[in-house]
mmCIF entry with sequence, helices, sheets and N, C-alpha, C, O atoms, coordinates in Angstrom:
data_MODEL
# 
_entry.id   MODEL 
# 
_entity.id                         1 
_entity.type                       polymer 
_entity.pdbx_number_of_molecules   1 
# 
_entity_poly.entity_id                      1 
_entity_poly.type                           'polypeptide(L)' 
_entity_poly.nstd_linkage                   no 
_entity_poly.nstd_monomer                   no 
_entity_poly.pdbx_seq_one_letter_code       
;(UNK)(UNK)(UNK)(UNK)(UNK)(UNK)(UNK)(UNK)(UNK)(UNK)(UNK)(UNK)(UNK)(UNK)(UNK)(UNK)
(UNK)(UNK)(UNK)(UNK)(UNK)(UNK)(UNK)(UNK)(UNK)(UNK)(UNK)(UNK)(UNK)(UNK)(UNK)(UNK)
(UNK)(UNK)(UNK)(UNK)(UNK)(UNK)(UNK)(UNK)(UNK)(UNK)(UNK)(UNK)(UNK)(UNK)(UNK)(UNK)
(UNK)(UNK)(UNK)(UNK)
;
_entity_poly.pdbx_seq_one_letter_code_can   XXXXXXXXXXXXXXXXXXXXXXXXXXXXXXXXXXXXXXXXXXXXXXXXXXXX 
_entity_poly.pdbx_strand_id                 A 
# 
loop_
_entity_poly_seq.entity_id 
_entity_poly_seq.num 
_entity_poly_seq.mon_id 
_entity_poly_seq.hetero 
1 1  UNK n 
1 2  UNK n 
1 3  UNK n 
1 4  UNK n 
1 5  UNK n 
1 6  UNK n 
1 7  UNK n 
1 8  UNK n 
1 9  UNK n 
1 10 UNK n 
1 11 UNK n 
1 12 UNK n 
1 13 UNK n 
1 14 UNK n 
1 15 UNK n 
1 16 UNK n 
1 17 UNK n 
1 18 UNK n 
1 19 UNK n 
1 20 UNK n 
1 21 UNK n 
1 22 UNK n 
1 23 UNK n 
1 24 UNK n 
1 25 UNK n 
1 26 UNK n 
1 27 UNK n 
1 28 UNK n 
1 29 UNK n 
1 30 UNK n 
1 31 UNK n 
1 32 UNK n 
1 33 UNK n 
1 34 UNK n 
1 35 UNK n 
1 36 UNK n 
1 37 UNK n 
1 38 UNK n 
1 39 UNK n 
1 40 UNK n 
1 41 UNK n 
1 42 UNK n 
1 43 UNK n 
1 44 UNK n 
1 45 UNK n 
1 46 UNK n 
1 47 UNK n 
1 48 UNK n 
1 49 UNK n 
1 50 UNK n 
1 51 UNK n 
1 52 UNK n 
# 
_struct_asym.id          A 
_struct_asym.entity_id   1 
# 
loop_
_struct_conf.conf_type_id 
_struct_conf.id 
_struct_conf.pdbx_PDB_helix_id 
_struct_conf.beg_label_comp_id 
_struct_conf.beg_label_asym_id 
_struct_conf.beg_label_seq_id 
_struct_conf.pdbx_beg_PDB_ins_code 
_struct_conf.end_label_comp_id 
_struct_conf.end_label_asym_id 
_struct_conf.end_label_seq_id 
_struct_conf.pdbx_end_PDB_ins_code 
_struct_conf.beg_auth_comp_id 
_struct_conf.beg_auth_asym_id 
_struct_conf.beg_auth_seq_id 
_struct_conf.end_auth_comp_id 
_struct_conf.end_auth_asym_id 
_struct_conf.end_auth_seq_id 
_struct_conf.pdbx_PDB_helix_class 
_struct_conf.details 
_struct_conf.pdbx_PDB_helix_length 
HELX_P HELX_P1 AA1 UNK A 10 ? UNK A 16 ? UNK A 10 UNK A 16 1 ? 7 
HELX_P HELX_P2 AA2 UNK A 18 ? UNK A 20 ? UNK A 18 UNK A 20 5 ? 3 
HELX_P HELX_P3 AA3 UNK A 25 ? UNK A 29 ? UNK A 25 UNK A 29 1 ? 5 
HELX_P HELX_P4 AA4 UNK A 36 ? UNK A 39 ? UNK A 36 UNK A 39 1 ? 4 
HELX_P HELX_P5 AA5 UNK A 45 ? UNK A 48 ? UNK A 45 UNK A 48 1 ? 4 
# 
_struct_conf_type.id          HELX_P 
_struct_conf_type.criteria    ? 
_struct_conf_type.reference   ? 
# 
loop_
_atom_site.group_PDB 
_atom_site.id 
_atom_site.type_symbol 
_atom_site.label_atom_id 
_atom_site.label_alt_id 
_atom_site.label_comp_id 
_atom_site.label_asym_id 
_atom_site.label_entity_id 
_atom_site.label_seq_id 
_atom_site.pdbx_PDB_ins_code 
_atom_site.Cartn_x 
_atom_site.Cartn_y 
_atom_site.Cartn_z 
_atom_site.occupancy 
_atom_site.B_iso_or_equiv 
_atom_site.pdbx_formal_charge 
_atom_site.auth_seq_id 
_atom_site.auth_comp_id 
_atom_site.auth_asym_id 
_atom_site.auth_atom_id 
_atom_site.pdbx_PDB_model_num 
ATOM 1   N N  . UNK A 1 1  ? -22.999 -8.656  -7.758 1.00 0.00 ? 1  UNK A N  1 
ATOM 2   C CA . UNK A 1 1  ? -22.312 -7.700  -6.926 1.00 0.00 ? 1  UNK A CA 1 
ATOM 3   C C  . UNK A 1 1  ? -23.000 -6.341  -7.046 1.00 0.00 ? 1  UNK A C  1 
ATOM 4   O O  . UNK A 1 1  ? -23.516 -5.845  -6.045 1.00 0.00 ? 1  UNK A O  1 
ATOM 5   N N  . UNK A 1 2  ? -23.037 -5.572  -8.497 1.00 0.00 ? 2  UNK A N  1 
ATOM 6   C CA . UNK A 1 2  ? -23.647 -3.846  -8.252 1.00 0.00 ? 2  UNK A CA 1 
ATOM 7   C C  . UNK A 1 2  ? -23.209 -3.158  -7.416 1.00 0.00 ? 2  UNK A C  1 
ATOM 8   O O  . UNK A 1 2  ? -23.419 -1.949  -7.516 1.00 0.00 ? 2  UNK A O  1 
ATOM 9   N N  . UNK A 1 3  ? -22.331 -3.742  -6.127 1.00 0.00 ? 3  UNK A N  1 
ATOM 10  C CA . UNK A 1 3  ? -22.630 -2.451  -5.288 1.00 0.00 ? 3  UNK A CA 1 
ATOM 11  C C  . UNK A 1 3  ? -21.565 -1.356  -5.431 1.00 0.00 ? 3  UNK A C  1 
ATOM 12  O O  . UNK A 1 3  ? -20.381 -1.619  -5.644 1.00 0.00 ? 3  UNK A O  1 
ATOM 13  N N  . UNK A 1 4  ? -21.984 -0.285  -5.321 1.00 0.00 ? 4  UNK A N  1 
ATOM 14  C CA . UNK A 1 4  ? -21.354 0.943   -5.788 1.00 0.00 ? 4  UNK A CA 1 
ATOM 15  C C  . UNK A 1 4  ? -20.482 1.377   -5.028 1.00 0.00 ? 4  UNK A C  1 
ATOM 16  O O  . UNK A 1 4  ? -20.687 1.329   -3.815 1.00 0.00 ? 4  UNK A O  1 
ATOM 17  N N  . UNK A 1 5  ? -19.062 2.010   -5.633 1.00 0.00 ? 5  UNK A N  1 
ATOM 18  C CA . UNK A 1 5  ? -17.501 2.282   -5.391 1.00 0.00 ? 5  UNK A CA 1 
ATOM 19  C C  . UNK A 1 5  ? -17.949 3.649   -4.781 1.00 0.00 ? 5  UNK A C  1 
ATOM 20  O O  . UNK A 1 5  ? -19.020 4.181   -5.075 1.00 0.00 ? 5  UNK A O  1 
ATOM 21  N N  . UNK A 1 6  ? -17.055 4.164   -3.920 1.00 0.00 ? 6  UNK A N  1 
ATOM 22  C CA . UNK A 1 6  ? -16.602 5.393   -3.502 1.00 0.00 ? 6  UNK A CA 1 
ATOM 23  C C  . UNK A 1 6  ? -15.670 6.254   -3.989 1.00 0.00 ? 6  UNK A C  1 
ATOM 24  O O  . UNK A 1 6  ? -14.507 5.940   -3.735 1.00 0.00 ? 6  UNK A O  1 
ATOM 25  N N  . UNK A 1 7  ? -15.822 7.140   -4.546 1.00 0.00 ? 7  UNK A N  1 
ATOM 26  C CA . UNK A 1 7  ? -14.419 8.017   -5.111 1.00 0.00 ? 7  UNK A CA 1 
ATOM 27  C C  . UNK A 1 7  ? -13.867 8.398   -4.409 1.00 0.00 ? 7  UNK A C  1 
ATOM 28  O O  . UNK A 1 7  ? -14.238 8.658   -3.265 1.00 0.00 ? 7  UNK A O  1 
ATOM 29  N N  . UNK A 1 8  ? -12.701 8.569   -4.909 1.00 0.00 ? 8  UNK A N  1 
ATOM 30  C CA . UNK A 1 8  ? -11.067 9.086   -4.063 1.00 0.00 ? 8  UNK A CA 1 
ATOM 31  C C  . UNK A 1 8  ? -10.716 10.066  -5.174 1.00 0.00 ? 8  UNK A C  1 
ATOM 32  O O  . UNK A 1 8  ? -10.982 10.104  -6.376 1.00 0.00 ? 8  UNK A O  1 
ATOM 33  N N  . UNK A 1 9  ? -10.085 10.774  -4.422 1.00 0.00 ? 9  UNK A N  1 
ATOM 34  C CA . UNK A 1 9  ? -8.698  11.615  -4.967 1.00 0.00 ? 9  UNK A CA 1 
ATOM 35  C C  . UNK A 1 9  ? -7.372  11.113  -4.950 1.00 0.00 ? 9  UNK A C  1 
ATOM 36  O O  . UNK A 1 9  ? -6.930  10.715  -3.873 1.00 0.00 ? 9  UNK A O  1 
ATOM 37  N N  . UNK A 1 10 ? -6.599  11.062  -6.065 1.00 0.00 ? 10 UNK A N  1 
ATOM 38  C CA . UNK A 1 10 ? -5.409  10.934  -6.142 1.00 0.00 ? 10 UNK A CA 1 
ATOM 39  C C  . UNK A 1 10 ? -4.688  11.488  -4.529 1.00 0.00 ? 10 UNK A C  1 
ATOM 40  O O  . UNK A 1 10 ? -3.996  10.716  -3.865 1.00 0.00 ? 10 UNK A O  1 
ATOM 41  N N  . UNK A 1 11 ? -4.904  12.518  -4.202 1.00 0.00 ? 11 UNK A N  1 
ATOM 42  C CA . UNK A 1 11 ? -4.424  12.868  -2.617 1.00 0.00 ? 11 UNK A CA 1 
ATOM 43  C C  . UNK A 1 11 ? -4.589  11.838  -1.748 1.00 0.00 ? 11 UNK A C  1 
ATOM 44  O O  . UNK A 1 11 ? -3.693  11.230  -1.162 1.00 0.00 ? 11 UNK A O  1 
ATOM 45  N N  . UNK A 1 12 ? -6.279  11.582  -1.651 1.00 0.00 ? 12 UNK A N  1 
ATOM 46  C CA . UNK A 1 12 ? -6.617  10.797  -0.271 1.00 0.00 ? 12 UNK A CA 1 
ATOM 47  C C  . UNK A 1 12 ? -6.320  9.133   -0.418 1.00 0.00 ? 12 UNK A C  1 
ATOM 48  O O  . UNK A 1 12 ? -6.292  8.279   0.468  1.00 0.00 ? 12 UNK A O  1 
ATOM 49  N N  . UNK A 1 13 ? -6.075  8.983   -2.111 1.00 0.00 ? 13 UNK A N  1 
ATOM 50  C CA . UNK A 1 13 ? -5.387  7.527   -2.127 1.00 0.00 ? 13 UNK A CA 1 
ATOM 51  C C  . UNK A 1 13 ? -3.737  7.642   -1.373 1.00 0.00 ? 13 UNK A C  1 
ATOM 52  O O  . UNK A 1 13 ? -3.296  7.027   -0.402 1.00 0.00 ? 13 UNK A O  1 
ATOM 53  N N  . UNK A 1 14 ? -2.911  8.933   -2.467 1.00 0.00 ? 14 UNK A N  1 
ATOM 54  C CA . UNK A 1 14 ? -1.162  8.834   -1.229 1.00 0.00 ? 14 UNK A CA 1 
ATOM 55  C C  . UNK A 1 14 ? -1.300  9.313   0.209  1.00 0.00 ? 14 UNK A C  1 
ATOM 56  O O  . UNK A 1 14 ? -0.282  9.651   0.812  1.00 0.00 ? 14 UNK A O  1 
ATOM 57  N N  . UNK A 1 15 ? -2.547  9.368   0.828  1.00 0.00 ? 15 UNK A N  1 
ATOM 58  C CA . UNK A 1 15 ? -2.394  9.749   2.259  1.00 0.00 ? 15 UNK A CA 1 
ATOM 59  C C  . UNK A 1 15 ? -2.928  7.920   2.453  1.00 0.00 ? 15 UNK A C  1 
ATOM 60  O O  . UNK A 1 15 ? -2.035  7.118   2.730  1.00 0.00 ? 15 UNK A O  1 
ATOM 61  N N  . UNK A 1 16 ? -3.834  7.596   2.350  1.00 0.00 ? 16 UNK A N  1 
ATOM 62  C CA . UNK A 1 16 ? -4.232  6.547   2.628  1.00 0.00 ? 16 UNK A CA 1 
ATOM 63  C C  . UNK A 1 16 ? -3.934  4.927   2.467  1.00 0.00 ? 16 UNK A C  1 
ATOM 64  O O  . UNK A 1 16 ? -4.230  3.995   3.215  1.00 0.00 ? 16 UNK A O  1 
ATOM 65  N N  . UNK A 1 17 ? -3.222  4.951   1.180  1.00 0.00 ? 17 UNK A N  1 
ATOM 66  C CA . UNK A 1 17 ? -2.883  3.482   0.213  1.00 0.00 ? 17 UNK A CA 1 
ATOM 67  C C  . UNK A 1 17 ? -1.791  2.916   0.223  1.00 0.00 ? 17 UNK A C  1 
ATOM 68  O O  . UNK A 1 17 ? -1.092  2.842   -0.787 1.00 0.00 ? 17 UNK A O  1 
ATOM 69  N N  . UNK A 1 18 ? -1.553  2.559   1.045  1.00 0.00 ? 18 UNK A N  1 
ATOM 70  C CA . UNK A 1 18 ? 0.680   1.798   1.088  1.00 0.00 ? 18 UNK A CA 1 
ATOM 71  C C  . UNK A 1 18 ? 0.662   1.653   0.125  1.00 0.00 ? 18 UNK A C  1 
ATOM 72  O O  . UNK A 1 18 ? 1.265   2.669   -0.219 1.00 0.00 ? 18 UNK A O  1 
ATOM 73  N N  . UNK A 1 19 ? 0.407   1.086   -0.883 1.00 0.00 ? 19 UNK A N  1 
ATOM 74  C CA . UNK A 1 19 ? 0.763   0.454   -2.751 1.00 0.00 ? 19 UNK A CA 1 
ATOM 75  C C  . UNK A 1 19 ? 1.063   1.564   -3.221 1.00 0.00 ? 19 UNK A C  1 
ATOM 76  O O  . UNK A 1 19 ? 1.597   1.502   -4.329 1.00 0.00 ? 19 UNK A O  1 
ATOM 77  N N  . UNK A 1 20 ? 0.831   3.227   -2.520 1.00 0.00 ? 20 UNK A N  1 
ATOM 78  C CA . UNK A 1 20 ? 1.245   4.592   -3.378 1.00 0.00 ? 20 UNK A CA 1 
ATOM 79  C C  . UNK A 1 20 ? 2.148   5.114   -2.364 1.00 0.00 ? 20 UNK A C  1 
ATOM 80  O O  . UNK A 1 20 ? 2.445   6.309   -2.364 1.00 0.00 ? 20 UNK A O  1 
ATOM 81  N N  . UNK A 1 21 ? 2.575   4.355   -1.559 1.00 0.00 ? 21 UNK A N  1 
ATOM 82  C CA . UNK A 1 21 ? 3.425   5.076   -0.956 1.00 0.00 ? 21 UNK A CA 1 
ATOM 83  C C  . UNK A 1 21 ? 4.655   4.521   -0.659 1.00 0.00 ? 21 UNK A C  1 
ATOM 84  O O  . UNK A 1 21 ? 5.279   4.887   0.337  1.00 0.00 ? 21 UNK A O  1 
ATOM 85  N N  . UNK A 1 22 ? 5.250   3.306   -1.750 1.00 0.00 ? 22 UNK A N  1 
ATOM 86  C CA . UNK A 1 22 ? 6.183   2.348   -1.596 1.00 0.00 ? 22 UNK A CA 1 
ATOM 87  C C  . UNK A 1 22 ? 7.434   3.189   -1.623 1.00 0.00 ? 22 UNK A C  1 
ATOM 88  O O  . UNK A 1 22 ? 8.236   2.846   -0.753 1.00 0.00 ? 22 UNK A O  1 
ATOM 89  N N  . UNK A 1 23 ? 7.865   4.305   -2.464 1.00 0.00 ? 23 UNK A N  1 
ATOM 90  C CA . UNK A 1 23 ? 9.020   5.394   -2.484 1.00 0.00 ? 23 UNK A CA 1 
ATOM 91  C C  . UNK A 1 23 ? 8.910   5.979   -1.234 1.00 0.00 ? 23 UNK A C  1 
ATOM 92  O O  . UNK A 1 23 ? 9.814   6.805   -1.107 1.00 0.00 ? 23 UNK A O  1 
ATOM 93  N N  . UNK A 1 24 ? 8.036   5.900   -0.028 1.00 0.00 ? 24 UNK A N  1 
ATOM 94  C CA . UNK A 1 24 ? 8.149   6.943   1.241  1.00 0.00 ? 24 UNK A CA 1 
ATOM 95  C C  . UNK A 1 24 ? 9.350   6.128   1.954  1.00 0.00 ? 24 UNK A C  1 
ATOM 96  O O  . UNK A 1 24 ? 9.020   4.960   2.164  1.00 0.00 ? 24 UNK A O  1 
ATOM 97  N N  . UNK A 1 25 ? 10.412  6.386   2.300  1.00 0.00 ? 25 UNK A N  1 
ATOM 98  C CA . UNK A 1 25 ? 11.305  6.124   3.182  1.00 0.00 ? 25 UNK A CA 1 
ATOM 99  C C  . UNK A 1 25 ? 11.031  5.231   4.578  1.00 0.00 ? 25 UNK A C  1 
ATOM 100 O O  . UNK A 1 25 ? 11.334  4.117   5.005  1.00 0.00 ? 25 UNK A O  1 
ATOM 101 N N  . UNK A 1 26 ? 10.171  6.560   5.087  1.00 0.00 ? 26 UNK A N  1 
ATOM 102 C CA . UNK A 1 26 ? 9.212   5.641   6.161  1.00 0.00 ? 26 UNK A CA 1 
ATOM 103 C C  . UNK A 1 26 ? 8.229   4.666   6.227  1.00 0.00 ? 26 UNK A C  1 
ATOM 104 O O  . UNK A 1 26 ? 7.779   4.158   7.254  1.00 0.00 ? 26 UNK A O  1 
ATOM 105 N N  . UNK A 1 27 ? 7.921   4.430   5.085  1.00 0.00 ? 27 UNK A N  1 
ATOM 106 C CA . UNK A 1 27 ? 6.813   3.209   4.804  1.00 0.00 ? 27 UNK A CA 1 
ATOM 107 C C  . UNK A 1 27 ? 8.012   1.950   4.140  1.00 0.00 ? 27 UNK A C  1 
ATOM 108 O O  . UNK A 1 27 ? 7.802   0.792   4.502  1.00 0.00 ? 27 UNK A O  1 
ATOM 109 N N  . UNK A 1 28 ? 9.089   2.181   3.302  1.00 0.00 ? 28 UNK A N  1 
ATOM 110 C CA . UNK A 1 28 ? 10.134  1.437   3.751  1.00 0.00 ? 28 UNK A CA 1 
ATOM 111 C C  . UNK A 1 28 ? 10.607  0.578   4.899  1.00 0.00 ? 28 UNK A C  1 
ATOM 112 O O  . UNK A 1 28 ? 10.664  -0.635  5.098  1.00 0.00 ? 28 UNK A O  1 
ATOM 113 N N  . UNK A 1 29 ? 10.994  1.893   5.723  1.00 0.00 ? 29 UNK A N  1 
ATOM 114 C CA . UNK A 1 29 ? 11.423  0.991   7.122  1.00 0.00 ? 29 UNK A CA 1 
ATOM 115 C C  . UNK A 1 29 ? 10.209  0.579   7.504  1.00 0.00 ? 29 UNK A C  1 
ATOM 116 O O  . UNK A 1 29 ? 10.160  -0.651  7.472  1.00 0.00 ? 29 UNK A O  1 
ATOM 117 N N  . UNK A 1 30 ? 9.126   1.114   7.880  1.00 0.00 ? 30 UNK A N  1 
ATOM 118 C CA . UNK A 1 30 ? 7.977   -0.015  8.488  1.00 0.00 ? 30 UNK A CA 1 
ATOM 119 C C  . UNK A 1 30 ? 7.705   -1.082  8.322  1.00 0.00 ? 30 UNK A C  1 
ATOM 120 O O  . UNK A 1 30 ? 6.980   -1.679  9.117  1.00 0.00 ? 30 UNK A O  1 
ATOM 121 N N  . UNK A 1 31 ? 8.176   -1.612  7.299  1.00 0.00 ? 31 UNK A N  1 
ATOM 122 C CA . UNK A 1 31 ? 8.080   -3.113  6.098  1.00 0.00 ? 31 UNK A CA 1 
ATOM 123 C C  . UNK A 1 31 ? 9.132   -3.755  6.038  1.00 0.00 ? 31 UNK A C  1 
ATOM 124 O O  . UNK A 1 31 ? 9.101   -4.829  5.437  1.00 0.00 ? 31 UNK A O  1 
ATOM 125 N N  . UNK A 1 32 ? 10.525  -3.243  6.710  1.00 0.00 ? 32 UNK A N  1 
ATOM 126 C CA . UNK A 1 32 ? 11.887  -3.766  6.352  1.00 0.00 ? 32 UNK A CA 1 
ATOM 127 C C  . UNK A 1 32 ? 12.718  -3.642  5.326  1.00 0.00 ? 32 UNK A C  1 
ATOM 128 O O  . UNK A 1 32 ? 13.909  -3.756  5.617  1.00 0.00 ? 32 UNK A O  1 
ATOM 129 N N  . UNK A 1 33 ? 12.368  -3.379  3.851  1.00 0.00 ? 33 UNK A N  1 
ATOM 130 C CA . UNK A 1 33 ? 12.675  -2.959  3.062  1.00 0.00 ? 33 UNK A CA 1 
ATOM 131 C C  . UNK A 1 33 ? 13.806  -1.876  2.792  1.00 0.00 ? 33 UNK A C  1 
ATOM 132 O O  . UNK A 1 33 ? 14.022  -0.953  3.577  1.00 0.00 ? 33 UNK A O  1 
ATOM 133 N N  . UNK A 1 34 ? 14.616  -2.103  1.424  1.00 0.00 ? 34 UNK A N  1 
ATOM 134 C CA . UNK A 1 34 ? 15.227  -0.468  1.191  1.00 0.00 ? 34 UNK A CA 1 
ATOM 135 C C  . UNK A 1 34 ? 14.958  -0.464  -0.109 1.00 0.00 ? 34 UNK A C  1 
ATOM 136 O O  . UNK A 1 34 ? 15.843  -0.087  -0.877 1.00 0.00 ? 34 UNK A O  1 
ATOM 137 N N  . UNK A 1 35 ? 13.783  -0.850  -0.579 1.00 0.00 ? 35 UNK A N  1 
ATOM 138 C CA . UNK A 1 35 ? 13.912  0.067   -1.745 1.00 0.00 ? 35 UNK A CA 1 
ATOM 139 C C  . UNK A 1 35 ? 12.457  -0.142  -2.667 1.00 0.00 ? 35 UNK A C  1 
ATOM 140 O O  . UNK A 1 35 ? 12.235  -1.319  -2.952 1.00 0.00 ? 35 UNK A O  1 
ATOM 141 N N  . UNK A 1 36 ? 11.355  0.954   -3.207 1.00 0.00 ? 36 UNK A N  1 
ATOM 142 C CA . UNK A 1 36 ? 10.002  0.517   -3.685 1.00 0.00 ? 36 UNK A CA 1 
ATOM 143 C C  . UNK A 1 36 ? 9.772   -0.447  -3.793 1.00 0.00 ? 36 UNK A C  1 
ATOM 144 O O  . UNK A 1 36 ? 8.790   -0.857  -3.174 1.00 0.00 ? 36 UNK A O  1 
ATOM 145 N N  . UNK A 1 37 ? 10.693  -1.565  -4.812 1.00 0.00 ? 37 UNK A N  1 
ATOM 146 C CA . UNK A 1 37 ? 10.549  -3.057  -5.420 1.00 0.00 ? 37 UNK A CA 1 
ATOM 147 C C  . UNK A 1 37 ? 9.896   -4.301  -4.670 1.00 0.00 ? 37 UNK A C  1 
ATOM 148 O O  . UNK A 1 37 ? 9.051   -5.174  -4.869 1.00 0.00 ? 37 UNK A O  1 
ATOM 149 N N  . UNK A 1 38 ? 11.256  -3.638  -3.169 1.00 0.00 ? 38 UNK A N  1 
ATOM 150 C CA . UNK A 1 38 ? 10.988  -4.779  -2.675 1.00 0.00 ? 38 UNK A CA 1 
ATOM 151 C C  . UNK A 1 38 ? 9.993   -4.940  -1.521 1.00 0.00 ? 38 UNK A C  1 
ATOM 152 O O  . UNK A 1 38 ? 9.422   -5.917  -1.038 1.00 0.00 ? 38 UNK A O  1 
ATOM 153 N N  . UNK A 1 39 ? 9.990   -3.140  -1.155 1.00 0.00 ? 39 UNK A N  1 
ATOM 154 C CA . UNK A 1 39 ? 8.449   -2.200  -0.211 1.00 0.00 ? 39 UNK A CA 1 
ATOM 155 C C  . UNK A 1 39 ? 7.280   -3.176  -1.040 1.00 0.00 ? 39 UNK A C  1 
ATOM 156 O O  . UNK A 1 39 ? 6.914   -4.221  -0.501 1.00 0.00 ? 39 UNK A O  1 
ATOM 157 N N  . UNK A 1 40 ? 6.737   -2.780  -2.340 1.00 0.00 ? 40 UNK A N  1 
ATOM 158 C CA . UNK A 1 40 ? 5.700   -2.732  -2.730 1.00 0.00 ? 40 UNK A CA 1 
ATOM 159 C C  . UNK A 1 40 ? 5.416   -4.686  -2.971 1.00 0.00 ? 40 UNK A C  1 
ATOM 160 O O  . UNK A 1 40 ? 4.286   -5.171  -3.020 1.00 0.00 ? 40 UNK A O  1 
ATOM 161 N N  . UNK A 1 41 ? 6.470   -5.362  -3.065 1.00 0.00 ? 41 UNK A N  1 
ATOM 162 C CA . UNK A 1 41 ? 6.415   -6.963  -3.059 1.00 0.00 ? 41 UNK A CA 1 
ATOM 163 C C  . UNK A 1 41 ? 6.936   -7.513  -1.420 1.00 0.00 ? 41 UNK A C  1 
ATOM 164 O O  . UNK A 1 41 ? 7.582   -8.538  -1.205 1.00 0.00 ? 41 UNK A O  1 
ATOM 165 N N  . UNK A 1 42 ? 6.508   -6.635  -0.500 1.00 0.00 ? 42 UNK A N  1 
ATOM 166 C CA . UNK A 1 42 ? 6.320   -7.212  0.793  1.00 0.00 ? 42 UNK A CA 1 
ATOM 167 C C  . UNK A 1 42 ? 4.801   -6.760  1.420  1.00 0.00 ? 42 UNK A C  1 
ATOM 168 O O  . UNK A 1 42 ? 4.090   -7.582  1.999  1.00 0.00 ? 42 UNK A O  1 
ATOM 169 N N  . UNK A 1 43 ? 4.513   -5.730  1.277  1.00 0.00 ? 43 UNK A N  1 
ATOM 170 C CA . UNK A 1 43 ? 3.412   -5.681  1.565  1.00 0.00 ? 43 UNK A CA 1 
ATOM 171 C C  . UNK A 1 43 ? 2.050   -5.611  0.699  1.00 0.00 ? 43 UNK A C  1 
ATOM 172 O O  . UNK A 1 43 ? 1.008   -5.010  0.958  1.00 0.00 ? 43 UNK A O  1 
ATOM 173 N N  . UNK A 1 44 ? 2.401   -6.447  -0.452 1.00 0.00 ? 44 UNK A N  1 
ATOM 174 C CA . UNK A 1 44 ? 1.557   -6.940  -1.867 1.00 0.00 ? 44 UNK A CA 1 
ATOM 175 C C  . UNK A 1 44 ? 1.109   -8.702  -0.884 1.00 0.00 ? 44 UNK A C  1 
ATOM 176 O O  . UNK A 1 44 ? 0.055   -9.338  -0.904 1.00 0.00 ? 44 UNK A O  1 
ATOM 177 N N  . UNK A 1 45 ? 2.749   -9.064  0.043  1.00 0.00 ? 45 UNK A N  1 
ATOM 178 C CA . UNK A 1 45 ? 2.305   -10.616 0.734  1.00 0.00 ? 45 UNK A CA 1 
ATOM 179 C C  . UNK A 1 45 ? 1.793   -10.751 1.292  1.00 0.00 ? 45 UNK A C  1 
ATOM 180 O O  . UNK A 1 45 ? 1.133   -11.784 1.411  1.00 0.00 ? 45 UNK A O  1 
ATOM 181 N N  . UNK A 1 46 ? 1.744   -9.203  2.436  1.00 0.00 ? 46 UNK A N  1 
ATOM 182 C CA . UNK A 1 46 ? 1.319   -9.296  3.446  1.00 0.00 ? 46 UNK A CA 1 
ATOM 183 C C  . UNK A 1 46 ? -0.167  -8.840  3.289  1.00 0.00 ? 46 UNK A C  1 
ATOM 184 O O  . UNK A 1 46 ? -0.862  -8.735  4.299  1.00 0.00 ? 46 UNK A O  1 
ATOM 185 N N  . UNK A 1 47 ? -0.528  -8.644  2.404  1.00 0.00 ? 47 UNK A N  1 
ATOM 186 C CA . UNK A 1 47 ? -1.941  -8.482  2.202  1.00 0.00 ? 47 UNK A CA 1 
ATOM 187 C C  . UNK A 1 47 ? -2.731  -9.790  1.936  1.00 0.00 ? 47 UNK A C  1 
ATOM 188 O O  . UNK A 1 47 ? -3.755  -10.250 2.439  1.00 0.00 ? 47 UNK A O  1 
ATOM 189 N N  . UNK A 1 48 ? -1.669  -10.340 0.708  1.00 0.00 ? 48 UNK A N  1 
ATOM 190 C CA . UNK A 1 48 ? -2.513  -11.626 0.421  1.00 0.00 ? 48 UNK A CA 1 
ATOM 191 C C  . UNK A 1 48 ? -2.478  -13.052 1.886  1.00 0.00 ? 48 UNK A C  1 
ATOM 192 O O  . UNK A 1 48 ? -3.305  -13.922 2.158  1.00 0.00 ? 48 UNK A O  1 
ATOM 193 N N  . UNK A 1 49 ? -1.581  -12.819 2.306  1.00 0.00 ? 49 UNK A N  1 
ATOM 194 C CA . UNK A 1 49 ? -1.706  -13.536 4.164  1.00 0.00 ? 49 UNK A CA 1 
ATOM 195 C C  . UNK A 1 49 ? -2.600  -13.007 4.667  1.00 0.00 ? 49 UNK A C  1 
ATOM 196 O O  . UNK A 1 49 ? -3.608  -13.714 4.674  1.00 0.00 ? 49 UNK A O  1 
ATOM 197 N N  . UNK A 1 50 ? -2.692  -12.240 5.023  1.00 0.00 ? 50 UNK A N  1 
ATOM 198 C CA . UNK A 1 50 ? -3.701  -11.278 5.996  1.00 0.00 ? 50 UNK A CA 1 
ATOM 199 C C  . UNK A 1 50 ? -4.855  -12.369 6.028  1.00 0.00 ? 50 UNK A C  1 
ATOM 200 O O  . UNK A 1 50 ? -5.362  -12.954 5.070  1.00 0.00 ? 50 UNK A O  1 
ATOM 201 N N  . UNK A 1 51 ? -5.150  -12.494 7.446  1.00 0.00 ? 51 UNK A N  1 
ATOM 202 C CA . UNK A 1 51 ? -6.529  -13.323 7.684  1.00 0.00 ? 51 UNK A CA 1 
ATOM 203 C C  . UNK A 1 51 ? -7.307  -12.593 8.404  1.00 0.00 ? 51 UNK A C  1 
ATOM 204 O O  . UNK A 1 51 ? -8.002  -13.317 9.116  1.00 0.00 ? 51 UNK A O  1 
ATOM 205 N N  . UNK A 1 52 ? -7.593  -11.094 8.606  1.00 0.00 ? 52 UNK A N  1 
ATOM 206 C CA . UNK A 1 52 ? -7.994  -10.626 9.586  1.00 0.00 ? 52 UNK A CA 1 
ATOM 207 C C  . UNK A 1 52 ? -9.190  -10.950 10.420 1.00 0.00 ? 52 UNK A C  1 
ATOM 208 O O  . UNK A 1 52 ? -9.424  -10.305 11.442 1.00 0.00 ? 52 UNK A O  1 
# 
């Protein structure tokens, strides 16, 4: 592999990363969810589904 990572900021990961933004209300409802637990173990599935 070698190939080399890109750095982030703690900022541009909570603007960018649903997995840091499972407490946002609105990233809640986008997912169906009410509450981090079950935010961050729905779209933890929907990643591992994802066939893009």
């Amino acid at each position: 592999m070698n190939q080399p990572t890109v750095p982030s900021t703690i900022e541009e990961e909570l603007e960018t990363n649903p997995f840091m933004r499972v407490e946002s209300p609105l990233q809640q409802a986008n997912v169906g969810c009410d509450s981090p637990a079950e935010t961050l173990r729905e779209i933890r599935m929907r990643k591992d589904n994802w066939r893009g």
